[in-house]
C-alpha positions as CSV (number, residue, x, y, z in Angstrom):
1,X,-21.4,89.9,28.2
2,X,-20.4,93.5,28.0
3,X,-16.4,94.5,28.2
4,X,-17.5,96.4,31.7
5,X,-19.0,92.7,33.1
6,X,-16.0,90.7,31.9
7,X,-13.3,93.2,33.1
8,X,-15.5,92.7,36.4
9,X,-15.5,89.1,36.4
10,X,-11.6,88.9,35.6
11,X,-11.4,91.0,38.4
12,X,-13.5,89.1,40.9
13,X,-11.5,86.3,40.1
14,X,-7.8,87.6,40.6
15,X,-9.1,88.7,44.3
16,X,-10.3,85.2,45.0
17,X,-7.2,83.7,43.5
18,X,-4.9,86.2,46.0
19,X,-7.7,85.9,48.8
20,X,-5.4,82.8,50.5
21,X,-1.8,84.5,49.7
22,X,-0.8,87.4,51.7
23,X,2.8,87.4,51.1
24,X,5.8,85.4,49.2
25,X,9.0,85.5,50.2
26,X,11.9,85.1,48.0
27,X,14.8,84.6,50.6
28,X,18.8,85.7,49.7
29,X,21.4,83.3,49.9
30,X,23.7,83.9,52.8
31,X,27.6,82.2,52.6
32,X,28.3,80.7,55.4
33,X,31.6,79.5,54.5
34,X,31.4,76.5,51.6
35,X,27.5,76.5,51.8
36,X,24.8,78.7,51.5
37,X,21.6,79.4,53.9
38,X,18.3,80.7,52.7
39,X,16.4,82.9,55.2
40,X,12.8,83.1,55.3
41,X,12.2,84.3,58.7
42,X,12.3,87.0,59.9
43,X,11.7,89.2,57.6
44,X,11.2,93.1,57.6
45,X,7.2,92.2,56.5
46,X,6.8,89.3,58.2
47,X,8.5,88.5,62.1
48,X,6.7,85.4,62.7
49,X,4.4,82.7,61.2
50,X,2.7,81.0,64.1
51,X,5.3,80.3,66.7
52,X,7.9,80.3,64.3
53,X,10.6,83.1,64.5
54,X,13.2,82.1,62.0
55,X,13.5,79.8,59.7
56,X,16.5,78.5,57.7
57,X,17.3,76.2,54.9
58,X,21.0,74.9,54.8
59,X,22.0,73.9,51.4
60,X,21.7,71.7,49.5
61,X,25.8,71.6,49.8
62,X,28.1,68.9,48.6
63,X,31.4,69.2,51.0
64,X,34.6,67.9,49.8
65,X,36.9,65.6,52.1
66,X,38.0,68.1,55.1
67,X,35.4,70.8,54.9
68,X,32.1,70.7,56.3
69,X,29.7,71.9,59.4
70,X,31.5,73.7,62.3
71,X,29.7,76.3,64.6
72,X,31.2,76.9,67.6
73,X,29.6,76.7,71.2
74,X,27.0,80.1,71.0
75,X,24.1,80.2,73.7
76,X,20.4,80.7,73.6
77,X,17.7,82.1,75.7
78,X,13.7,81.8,75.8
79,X,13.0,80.1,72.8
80,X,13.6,76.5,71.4
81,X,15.2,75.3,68.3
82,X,14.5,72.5,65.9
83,X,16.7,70.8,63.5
84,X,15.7,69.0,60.5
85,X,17.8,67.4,57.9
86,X,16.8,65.8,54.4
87,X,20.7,64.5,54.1
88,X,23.8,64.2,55.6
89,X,24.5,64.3,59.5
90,X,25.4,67.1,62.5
91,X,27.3,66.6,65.3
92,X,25.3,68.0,68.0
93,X,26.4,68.9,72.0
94,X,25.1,71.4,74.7
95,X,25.6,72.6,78.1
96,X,23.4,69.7,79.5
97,X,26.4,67.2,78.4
98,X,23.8,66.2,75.1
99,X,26.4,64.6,72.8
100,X,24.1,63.8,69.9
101,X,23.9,62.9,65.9
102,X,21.0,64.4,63.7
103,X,20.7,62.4,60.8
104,X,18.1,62.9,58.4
105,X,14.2,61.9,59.2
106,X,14.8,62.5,63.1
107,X,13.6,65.7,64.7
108,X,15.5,67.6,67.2
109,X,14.2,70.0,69.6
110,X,16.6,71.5,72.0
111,X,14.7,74.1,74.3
112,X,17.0,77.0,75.3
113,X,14.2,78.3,78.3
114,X,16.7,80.5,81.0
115,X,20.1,79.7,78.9
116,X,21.7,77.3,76.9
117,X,24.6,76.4,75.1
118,X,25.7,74.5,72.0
119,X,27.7,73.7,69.3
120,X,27.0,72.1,66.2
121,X,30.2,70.2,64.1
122,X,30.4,67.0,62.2
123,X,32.3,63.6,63.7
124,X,36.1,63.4,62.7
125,X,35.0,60.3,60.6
126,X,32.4,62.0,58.7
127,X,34.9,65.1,57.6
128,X,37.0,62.0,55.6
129,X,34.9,61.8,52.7
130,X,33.1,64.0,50.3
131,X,29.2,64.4,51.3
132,X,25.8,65.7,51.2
133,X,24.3,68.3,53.5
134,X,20.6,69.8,53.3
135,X,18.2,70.4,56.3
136,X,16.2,72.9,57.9
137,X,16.9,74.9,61.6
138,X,13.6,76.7,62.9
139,X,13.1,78.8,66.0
140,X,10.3,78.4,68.1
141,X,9.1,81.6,70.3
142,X,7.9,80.3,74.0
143,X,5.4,81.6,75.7
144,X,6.1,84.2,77.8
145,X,5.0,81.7,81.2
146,X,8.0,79.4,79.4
147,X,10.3,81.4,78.5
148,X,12.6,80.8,82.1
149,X,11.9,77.0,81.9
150,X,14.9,74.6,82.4
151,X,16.4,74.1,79.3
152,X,16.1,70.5,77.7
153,X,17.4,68.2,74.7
154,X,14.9,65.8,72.6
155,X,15.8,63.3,70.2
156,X,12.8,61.9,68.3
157,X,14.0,58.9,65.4
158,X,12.8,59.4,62.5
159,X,10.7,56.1,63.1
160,X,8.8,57.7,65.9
161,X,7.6,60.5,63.3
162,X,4.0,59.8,62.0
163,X,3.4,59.7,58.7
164,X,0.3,59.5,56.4
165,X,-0.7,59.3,52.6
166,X,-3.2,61.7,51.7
167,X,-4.8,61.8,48.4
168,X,-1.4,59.9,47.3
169,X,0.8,62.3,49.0
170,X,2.8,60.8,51.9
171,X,3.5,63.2,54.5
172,X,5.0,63.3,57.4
173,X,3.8,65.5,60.5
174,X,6.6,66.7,62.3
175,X,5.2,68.7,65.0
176,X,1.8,69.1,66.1
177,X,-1.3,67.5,64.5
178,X,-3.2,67.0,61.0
179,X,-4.6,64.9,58.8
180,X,-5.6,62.8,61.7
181,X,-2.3,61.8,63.4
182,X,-0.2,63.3,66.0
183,X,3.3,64.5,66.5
184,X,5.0,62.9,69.2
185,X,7.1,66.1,69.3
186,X,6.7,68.3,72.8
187,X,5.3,72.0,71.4
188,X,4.2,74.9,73.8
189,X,2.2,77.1,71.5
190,X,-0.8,75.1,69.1
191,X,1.9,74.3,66.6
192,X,2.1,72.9,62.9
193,X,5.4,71.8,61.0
194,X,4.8,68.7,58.2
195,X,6.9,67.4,55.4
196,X,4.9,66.5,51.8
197,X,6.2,65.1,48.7
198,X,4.6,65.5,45.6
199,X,4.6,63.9,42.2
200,X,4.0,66.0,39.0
201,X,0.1,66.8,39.0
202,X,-0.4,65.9,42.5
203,X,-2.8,68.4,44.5
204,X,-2.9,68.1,48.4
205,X,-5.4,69.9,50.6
206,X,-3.4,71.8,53.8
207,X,-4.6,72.0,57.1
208,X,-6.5,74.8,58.3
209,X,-4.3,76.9,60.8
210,X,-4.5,80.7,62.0
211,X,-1.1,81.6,60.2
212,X,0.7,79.3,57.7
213,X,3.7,79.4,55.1
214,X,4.6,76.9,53.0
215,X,8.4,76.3,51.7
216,X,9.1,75.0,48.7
217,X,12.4,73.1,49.4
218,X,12.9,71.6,45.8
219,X,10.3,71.5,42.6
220,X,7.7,73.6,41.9
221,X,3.8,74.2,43.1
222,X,1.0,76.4,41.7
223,X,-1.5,77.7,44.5
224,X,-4.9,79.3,43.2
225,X,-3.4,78.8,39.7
226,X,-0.1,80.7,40.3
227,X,3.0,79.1,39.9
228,X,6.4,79.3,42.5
229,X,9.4,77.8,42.9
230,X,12.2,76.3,44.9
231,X,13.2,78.3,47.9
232,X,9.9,80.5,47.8
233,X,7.9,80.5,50.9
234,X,4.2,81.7,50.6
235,X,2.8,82.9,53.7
236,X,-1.2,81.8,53.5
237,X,-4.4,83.2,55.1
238,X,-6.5,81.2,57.4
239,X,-9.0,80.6,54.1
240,X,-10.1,77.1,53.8
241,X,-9.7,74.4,51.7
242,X,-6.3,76.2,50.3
243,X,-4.6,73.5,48.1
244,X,-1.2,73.1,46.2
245,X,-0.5,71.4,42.8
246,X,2.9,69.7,42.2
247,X,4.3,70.8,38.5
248,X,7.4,69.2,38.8
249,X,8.6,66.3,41.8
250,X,8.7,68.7,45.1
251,X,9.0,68.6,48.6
252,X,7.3,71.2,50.1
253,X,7.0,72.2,54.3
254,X,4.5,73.6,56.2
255,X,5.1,75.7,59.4
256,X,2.1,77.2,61.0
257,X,0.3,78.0,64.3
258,X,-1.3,80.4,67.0
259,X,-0.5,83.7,66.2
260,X,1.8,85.1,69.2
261,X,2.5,88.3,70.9
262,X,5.6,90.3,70.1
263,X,8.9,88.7,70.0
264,X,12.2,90.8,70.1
265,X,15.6,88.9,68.3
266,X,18.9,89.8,69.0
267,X,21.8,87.5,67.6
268,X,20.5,84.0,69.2
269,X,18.4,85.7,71.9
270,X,14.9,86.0,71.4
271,X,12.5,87.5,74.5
272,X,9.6,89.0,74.7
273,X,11.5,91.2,76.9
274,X,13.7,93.9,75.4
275,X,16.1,93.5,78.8
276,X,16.2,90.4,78.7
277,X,18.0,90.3,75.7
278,X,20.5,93.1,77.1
279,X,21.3,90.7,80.0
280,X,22.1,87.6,77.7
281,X,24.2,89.9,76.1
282,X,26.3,90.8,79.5
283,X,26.2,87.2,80.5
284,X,27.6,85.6,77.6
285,X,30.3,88.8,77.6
286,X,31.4,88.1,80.9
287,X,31.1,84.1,80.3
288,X,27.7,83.1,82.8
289,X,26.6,80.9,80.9
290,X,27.5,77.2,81.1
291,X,30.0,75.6,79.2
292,X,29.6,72.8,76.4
293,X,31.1,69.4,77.9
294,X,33.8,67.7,75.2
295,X,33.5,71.4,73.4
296,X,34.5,73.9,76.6
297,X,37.7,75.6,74.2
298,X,35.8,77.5,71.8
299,X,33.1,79.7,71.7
300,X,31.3,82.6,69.0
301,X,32.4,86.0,70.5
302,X,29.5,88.7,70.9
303,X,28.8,90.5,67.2
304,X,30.7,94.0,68.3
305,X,32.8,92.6,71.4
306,X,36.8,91.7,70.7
């Protein structure tokens, strides 16, 4: 084989290797006050991955006796949120008197539709000790015949989650459907969002899906022989028969979907109407919205706005 062929061949095969990765993104810690958030979504190259608008890793964070979780009441419009946590426990309320604990398994979907309010803290009890926080807060876009819907709550246990062992990898489908189960978990827009756990050397096959990211929330992967790491997220092409190999023990998420149309974001407003937003703003500023029941005293101000 001439040098001309093999350069060829070498670079025939980077292409296909890169063929099912468009994009990695390497998210900066953000302080939140005694724990950090990583950020995937949005970002300036990438708004949305499927329905997904924003998505957030909190911790891992160890919290001493005292400190912990406390956002106050801040509202939402046109797009539904969905809490996820790997450890430890949030106090969840809203405007529809929801008075709720997330602990770690369960899925949480609260859908903001025309307005929405809540706060999320931790019970006086669970502040007493030190402990473990580490969990995951998406954004869901509606679509645009949704967005003014009556805002809900949804609690699914974590024993109402399916979950399935493929090629010896259990995973667990959070939302939406693959591997031949389905998500009890309402979802407006075709919608994927699964949990995996692999051992070192462990390869599993992912669903096929128009747009898909995968997160790498501890350990490491190699996908198409290149290796990433924790906190990566690797936004995928619709190729088939795109795999992942486990190097070390790792938990990696999928998120995925129909592709959507243009979403605008704003603080915690999200519309696919630019003036929409504007009047969440006013409406919040001059206190329209409903208030949290048990949680009516505080409340995050406007970014800008005294």
């Amino acid at each position: 084989m001439s040098i001309e062929q093999l350069e060829l061949e070498t670079r025939c095969q980077a292409v296909e290797e890169c063929a099912a990765i468009e994009l990695v993104i390497q998210p900066k810690p953000k302080d939140l006050g005694g724990f950090n958030v990583s950020r995937c979504l949005p970002v300036m190259e990438k708004r949305s991955v499927g329905p997904w608008i924003f998505f957030d890793e909190m911790g891992p964070a160890i919290f001493p006796a005292g400190a912990g979780i406390n956002v106050r009441p801040h509202p939402h419009v046109n797009l539904a949120t969905v809490t996820y946590l790997f450890e430890g426990e949030v106090l969840h309320r809203d405007s529809l008197g929801t008075f709720q604990k997330i602990t770690p398994g369960a899925v949480n979907l609260m859908v903001a539709g025309k307005g929405i309010v809540h706060s999320e803290r931790e019970a006086a009890e669970t502040t007493q000790q030190e402990r473990g926080l580490h969990g995951l807060q998406l954004w869901m876009a509606l679509p645009e015949a949704f967005e003014e819907t009556d805002p809900e709550f949804h609690h699914y246990p974590s024993e109402n989650i399916p979950s399935v062992v493929v090629n010896g990898v259990p995973v667990r489908v959070l939302i939406g459907r693959a591997y031949g189960v389905t998500s009890p978990v309402k979802e407006f827009y075709r919608t994927l969002y699964l949990e995996a756990q692999l051992l070192p050397g462990q390869t599993l096959e992912l669903p096929n899906e128009s747009e898909r990211g995968v997160y790498i929330a501890s350990g490491e992967i190699k996908v198409k022989e290149r290796q990433y790491s924790e906190k990566q997220m690797i936004i995928l092409s619709d190729a088939d028969g795109v795999t992942v190999t486990a190097i070390t023990p790792t938990t990696i998420v999928l998120i995925g979907g129909e592709k959507i149309s243009t979403r605008y974001m704003e603080w915690n407003f999200v519309s696919s109407r630019k003036e929409r937003i504007e009047q969440a703003k006013r409406d919040w500023v001059e206190g329209k919205f409903p208030k949290v029941p048990g949680d009516e005293d505080e409340f995050i101000p406007l970014p800008g706005v005294n």
